[in-house]
MARNUDO-743795 format. One line per field, with one value per residue: residue number from 1; residue in one letter; x negated, y negated, z of N, C-alpha, C, O in turn. Coordinates in nm, 4 decimals. Example, Ala and Ser with C-alpha at 12.3 -4.5 7.8 and 13.67 -1.06 7.14 Angstrom:
% residues 2
pos	1,2
code	A,S
n_x	-1.3190,-1.2850
n_y	0.5690,0.2250
n_z	0.7800,0.7080
ca_x	-1.2300,-1.3670
ca_y	0.4500,0.1060
ca_z	0.7800,0.7140
c_x	-1.3200,-1.2900
c_y	0.3300,-0.0030
c_z	0.7800,0.7870
o_x	-1.4236,-1.3409
o_y	0.3319,-0.1138
o_z	0.8465,0.8039
This chain:
% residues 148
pos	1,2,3,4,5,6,7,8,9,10,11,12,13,14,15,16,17,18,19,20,21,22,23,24,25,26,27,28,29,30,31,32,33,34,35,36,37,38,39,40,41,42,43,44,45,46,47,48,49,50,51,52,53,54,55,56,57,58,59,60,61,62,63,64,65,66,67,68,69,70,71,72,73,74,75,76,77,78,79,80,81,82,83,84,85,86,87,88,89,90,91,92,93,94,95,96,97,98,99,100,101,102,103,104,105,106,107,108,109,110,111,112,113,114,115,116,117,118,119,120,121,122,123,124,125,126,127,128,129,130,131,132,133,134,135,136,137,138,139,140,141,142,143,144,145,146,147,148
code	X,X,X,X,X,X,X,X,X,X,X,X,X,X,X,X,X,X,X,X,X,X,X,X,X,X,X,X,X,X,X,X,X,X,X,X,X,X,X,X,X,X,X,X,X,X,X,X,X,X,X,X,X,X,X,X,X,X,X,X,X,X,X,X,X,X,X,X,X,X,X,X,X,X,X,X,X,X,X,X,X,X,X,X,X,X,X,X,X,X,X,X,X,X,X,X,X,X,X,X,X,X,X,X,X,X,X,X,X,X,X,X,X,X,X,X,X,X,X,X,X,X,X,X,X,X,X,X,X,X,X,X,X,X,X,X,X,X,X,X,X,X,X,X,X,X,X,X
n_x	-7.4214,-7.7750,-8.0197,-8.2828,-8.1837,-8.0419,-8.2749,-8.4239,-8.2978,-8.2283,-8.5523,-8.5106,-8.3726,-8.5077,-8.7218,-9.0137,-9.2971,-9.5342,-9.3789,-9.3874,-9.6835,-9.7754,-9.6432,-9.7638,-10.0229,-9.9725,-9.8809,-10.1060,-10.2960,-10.0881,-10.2031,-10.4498,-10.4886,-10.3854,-10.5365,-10.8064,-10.8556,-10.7403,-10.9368,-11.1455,-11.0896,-10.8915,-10.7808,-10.6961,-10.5645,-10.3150,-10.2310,-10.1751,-9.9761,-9.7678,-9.8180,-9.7695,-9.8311,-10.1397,-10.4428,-10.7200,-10.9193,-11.0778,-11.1262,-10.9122,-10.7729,-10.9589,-10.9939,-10.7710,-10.7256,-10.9515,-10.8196,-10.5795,-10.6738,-10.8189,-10.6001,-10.5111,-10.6767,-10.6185,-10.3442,-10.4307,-10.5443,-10.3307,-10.1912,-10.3662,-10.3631,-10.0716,-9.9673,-10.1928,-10.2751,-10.0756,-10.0406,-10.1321,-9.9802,-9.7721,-9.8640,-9.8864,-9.6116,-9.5584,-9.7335,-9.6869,-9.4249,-9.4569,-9.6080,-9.3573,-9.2047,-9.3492,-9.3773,-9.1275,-9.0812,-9.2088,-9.1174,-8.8428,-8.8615,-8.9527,-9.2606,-9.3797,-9.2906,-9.1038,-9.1703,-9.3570,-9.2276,-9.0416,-9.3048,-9.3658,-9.1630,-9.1997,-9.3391,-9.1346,-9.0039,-9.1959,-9.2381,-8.9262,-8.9727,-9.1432,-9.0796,-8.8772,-9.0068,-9.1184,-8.9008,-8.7999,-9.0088,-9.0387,-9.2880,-9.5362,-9.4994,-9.6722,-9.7349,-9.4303,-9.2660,-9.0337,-9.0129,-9.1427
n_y	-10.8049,-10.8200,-10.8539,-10.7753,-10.6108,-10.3891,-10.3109,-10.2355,-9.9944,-9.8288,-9.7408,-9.6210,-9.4084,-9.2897,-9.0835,-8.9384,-9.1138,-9.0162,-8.8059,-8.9434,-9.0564,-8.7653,-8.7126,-8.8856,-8.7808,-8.5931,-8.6042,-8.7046,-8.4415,-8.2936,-8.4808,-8.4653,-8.1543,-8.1741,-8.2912,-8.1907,-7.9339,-8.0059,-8.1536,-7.9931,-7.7913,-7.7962,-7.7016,-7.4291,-7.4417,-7.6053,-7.3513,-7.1705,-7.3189,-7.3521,-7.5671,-7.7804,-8.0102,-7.8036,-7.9766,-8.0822,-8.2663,-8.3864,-8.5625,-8.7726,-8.6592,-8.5725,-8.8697,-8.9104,-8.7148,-8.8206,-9.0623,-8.9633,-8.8653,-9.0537,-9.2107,-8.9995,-8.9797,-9.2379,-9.1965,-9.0357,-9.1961,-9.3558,-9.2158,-9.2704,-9.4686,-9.6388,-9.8675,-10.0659,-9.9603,-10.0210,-10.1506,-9.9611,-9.7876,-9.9051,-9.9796,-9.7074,-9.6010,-9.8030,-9.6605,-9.3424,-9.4171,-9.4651,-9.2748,-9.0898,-9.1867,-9.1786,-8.9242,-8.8309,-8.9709,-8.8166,-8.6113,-8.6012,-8.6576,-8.4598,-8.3723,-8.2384,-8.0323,-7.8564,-7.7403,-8.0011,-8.2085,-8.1211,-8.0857,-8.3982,-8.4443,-8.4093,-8.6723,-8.8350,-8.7398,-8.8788,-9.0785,-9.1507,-9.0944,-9.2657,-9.5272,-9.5572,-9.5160,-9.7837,-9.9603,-9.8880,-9.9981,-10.2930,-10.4972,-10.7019,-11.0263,-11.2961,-11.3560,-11.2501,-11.1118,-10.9168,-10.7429,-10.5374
n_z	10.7921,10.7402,10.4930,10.5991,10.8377,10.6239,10.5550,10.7421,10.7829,10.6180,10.5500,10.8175,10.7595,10.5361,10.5563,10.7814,10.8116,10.7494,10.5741,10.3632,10.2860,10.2366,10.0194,9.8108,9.8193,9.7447,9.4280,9.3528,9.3772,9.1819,8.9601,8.9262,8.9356,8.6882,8.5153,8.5333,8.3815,8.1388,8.0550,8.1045,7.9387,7.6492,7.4427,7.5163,7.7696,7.6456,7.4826,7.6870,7.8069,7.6052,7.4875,7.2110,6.9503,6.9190,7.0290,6.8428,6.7874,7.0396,7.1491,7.2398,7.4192,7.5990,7.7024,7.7850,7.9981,8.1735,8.2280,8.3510,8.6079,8.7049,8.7867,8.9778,9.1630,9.2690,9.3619,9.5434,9.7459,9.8035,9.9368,10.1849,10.2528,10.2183,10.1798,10.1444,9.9330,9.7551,9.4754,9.3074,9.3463,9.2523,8.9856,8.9201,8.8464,8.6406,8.4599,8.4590,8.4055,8.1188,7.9724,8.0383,7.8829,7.5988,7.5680,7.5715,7.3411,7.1085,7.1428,7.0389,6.7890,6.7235,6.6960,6.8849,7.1406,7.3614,7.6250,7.6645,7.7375,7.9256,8.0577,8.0929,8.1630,8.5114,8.5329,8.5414,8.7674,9.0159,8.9250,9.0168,9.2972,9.3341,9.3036,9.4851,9.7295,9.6951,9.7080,9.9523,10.1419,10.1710,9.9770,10.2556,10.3602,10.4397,10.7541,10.8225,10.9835,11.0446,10.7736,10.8454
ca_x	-7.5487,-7.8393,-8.1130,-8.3457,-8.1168,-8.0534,-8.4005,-8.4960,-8.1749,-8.2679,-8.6814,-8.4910,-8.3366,-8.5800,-8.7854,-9.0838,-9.4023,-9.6194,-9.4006,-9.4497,-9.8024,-9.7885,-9.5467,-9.8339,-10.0931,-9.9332,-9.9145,-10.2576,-10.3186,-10.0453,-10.2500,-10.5662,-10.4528,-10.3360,-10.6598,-10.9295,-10.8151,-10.6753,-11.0614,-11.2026,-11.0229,-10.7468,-10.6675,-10.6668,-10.4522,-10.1973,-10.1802,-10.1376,-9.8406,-9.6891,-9.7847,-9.7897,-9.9507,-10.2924,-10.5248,-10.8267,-10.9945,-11.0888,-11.1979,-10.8043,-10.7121,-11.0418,-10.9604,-10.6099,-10.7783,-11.0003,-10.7361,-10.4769,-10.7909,-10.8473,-10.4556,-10.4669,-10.7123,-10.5367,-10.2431,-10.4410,-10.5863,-10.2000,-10.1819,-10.3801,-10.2613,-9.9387,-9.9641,-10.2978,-10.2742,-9.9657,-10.0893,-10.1696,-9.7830,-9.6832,-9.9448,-9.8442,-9.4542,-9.5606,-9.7948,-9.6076,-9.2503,-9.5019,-9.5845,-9.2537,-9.1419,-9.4255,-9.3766,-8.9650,-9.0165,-9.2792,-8.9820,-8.7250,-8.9197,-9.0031,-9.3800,-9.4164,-9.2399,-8.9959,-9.2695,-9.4611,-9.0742,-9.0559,-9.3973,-9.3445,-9.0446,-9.2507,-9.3853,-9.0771,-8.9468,-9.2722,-9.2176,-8.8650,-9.0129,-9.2639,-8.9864,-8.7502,-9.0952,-9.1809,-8.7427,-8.7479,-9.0829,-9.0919,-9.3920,-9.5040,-9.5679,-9.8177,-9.6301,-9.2848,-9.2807,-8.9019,-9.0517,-9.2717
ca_y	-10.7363,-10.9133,-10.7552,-10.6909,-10.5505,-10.3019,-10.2201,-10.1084,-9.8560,-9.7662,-9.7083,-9.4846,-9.2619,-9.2411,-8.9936,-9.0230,-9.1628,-8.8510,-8.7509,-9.0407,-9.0110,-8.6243,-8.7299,-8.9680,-8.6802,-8.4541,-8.6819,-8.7038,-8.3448,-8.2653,-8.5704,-8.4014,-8.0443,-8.1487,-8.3317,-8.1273,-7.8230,-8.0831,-8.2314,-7.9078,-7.6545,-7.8903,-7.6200,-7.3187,-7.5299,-7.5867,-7.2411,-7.1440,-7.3879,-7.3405,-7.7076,-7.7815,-7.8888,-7.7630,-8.0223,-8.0287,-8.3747,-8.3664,-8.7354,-8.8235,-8.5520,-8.6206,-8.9868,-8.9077,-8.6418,-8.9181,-9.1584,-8.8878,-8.8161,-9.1752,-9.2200,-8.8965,-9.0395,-9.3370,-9.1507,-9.0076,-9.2887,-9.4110,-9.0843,-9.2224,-9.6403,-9.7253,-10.0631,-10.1358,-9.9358,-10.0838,-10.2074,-9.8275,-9.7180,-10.0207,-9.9361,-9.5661,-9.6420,-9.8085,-9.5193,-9.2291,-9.3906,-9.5107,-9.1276,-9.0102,-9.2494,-9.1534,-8.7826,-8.7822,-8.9720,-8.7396,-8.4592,-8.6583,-8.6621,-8.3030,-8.3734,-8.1677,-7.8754,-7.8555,-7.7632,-8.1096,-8.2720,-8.0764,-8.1580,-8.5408,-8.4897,-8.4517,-8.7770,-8.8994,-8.7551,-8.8987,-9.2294,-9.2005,-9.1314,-9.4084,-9.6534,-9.5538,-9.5686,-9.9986,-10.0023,-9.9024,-10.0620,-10.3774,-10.6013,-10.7561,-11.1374,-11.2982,-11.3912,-11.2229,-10.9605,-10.8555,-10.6604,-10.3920
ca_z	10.7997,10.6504,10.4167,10.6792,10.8786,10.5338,10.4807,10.8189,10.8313,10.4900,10.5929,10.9201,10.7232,10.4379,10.6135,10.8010,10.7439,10.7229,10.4906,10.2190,10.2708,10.1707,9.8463,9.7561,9.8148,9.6279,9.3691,9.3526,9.3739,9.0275,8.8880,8.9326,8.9071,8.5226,8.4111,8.5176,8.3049,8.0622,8.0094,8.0239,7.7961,7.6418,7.3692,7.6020,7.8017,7.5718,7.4399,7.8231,7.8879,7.5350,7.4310,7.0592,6.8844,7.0062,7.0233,6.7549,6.8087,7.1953,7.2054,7.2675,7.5625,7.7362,7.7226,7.8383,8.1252,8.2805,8.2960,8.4581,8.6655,8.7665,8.8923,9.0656,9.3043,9.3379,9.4411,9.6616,9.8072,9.8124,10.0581,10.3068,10.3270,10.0431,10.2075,10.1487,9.8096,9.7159,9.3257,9.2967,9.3511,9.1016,8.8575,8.8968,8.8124,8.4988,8.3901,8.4665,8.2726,7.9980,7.9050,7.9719,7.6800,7.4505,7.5521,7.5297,7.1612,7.0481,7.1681,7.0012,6.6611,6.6701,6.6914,7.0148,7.1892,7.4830,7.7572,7.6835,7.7239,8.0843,8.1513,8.1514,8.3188,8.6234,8.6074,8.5573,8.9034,9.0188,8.9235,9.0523,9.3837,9.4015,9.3616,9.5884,9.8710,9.7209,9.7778,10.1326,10.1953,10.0339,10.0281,10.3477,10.2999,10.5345,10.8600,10.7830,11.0765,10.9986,10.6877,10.8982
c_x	-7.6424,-7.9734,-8.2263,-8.2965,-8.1054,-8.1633,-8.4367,-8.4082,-8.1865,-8.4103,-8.6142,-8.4328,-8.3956,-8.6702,-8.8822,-9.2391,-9.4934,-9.5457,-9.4059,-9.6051,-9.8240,-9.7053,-9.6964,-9.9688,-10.0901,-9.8843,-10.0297,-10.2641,-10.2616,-10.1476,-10.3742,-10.5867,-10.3886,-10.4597,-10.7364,-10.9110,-10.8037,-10.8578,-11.1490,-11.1649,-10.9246,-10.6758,-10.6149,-10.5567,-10.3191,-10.1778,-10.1271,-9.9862,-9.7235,-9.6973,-9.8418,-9.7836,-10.0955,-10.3605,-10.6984,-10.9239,-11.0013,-11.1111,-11.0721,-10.7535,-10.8394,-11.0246,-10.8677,-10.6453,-10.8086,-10.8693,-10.6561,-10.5518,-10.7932,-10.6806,-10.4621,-10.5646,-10.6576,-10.4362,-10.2774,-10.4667,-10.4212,-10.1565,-10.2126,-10.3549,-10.1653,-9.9407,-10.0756,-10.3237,-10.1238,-9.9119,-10.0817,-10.0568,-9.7344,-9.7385,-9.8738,-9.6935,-9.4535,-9.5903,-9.7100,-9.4474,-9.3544,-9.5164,-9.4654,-9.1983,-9.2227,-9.3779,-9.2447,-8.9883,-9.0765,-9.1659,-8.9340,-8.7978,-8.9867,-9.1964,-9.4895,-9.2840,-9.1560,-9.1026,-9.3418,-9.3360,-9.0863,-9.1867,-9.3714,-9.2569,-9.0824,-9.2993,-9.2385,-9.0404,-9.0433,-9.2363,-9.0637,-8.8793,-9.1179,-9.1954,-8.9309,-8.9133,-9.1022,-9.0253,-8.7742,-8.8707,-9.1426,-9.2332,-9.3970,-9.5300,-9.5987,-9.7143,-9.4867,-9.3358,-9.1642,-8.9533,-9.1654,-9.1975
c_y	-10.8006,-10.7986,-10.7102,-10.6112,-10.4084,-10.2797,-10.1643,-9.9880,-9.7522,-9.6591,-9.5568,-9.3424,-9.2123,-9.1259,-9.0472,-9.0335,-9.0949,-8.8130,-8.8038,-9.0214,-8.8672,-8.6301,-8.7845,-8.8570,-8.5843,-8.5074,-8.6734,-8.5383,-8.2943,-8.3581,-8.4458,-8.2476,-8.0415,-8.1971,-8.2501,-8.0152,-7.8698,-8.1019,-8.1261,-7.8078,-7.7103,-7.7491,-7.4931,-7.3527,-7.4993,-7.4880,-7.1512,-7.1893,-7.3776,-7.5022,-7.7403,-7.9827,-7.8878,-7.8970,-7.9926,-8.1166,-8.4199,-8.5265,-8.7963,-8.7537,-8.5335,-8.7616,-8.9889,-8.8125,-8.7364,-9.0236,-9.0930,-8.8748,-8.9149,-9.1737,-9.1299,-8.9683,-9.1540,-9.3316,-9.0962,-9.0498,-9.3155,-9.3601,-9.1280,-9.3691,-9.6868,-9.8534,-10.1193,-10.1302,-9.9483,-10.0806,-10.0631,-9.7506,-9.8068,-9.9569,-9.7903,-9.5305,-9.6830,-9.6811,-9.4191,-9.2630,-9.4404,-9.3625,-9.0557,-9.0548,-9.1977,-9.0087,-8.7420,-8.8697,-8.8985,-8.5728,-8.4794,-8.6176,-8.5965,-8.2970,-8.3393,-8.1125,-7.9172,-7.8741,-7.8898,-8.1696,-8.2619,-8.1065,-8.3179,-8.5719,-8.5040,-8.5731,-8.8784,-8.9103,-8.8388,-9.0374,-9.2659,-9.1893,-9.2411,-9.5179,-9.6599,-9.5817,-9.7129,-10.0014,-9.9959,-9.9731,-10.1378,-10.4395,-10.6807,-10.9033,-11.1660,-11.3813,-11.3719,-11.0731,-10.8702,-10.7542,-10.5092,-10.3096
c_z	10.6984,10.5451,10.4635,10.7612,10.7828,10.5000,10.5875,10.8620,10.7428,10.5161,10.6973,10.8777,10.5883,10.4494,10.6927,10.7161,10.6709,10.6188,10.3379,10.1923,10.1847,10.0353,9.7779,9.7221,9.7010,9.5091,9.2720,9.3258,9.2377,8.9577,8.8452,8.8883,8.7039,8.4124,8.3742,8.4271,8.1365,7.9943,7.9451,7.9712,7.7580,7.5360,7.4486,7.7079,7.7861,7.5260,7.5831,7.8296,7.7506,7.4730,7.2640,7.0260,6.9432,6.9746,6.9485,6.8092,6.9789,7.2360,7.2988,7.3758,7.6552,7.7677,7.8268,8.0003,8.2196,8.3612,8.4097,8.5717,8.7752,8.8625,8.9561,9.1797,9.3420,9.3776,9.5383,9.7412,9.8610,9.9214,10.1931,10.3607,10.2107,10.0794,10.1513,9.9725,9.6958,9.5617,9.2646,9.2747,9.2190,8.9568,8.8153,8.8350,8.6255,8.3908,8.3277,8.3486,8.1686,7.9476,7.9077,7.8600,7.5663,7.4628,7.5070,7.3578,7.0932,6.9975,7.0604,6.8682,6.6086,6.6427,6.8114,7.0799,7.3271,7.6103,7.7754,7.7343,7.9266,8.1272,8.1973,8.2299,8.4886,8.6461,8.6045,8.7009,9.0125,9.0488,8.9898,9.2360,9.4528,9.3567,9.4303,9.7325,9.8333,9.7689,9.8780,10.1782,10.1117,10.1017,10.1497,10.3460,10.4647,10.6852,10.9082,10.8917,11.0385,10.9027,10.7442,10.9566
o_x	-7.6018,-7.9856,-8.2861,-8.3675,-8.1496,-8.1700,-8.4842,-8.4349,-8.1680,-8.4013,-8.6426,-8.4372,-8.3489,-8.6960,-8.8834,-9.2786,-9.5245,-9.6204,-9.4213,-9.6450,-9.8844,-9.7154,-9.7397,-10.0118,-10.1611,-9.8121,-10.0372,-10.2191,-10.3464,-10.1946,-10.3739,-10.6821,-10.3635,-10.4797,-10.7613,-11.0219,-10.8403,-10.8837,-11.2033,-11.2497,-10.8300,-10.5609,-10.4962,-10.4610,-10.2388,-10.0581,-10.0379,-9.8927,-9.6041,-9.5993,-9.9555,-9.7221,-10.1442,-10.3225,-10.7774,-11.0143,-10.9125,-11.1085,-11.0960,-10.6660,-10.8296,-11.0450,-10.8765,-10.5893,-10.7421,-10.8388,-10.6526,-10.4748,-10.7781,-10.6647,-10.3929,-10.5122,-10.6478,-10.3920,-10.1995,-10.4402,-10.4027,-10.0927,-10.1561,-10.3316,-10.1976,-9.9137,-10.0598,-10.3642,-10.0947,-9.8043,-10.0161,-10.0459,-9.6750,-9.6804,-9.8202,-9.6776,-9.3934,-9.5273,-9.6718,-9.3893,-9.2714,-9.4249,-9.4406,-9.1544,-9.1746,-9.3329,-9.2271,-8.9181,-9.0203,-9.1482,-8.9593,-8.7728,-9.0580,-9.2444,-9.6049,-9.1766,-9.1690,-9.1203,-9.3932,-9.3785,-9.1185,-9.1941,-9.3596,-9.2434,-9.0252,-9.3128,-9.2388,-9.0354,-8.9783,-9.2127,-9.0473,-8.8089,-9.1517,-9.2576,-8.9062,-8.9015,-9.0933,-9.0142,-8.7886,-8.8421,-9.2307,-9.2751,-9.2921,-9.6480,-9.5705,-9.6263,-9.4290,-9.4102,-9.1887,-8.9379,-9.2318,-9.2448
o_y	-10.8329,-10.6765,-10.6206,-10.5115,-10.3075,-10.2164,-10.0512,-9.9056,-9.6319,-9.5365,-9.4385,-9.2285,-9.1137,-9.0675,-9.1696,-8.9853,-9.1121,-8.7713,-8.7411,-8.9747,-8.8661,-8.5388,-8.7143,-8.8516,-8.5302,-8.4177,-8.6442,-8.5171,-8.2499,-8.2921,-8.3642,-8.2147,-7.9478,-8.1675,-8.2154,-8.0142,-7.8038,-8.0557,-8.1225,-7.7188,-7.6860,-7.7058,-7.4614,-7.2761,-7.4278,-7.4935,-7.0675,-7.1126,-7.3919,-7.5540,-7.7151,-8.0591,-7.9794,-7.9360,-7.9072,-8.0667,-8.4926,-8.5802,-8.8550,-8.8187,-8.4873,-8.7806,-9.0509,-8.8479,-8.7564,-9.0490,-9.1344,-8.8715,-8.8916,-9.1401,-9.1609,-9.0090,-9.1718,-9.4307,-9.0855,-8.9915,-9.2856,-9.4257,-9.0866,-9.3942,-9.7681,-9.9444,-10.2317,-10.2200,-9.8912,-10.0375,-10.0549,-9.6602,-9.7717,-9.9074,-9.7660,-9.4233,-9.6337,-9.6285,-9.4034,-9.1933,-9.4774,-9.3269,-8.9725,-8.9914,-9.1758,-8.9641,-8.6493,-8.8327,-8.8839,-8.4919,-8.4014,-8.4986,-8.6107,-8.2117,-8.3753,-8.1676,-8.0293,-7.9764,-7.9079,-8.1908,-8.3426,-8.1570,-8.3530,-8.6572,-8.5759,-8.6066,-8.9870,-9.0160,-8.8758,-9.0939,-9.3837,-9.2630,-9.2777,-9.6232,-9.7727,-9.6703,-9.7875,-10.0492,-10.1053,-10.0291,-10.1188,-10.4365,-10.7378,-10.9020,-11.1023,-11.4650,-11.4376,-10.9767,-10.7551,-10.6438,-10.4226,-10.2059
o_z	10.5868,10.5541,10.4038,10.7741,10.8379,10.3947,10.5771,10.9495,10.7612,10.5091,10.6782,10.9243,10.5311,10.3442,10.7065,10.6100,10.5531,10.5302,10.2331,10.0856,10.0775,9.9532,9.6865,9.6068,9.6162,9.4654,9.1526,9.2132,9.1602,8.8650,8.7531,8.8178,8.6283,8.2946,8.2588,8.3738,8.0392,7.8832,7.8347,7.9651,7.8328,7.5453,7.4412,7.7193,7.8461,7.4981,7.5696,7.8526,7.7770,7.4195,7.2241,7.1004,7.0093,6.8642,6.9887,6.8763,7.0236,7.3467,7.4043,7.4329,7.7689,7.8876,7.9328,8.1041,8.3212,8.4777,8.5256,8.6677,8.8951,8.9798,9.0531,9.2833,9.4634,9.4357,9.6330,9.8464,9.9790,10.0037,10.2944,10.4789,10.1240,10.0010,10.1035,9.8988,9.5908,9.5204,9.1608,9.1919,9.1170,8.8602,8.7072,8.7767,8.5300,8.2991,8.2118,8.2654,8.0855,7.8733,7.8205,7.7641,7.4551,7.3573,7.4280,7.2638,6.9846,6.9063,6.9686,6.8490,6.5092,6.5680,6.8346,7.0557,7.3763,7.6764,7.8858,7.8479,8.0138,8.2392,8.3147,8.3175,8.5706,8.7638,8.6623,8.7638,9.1102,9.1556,9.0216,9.3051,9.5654,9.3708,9.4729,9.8170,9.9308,9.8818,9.9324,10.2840,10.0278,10.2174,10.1795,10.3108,10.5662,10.6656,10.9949,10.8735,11.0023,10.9547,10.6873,11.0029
């Protein structure tokens, strides 16, 4: 059995299409659903979710809003072509495990609270779903039909 052979058996039982699209969506939607709140009330926020320590200096958690802000639409974009928005899934992989590392050593080094710990854990699951979609659908290169 050759490795195209294993990716389109892989792709058939990955689910279907519609419902990668709606992972990618919803995606987008936690993205978005954590900024906007995040940008505008960051301490009310965190006294909401239990996240310590409160935020004083806003310059650094509206920074951190926009950006979450910015990827959430590009997950949502991701929602409606992952082929086309491809860079967007890659990019998003880095992101997402780049804050769970800052957020699990912040844990680790007692300089933030359990709930921030479980929050990042979502992007971890996050990021472990937007690898497993580039696995089953790798890149298509330019004349390689086998890959679609």
């Amino acid at each position: 059995m050759n490795t195209t052979t294993k990716t389109a058996e892989l792709r058939e039982r990955s689910g279907s299409k519609s419902g990668w699209l709606l992972m990618f969506r919803l995606a987008g939607v936690f993205n978005i659903a954590v900024a906007i709140p995040l940008w505008i009330a960051p301490a009310a926020l965190s006294r909401l979710l239990g996240l310590e320590p409160i935020p004083v200096d806003t310059l650094y958690t509206d920074l951190f809003a926009v950006l979450v802000l910015t990827f959430g639409i590009g997950y949502w974009r991701a929602g409606g072509d992952p082929v086309r928005n491809r860079v967007m899934i890659e990019q998003g992989i880095i992101g997402k495990l780049l804050v769970v590392f800052v957020g699990y050593q912040h844990f680790l080094v007692g300089t933030t609270s359990f709930p921030m710990a479980a929050l990042v854990t979502c992007d971890l699951v996050w990021a472990i779903f937007f690898l497993r979609y580039l696995l089953i659908h790798p890149e298509r290169r330019i004349g390689d039909r086998s890959a679609a």
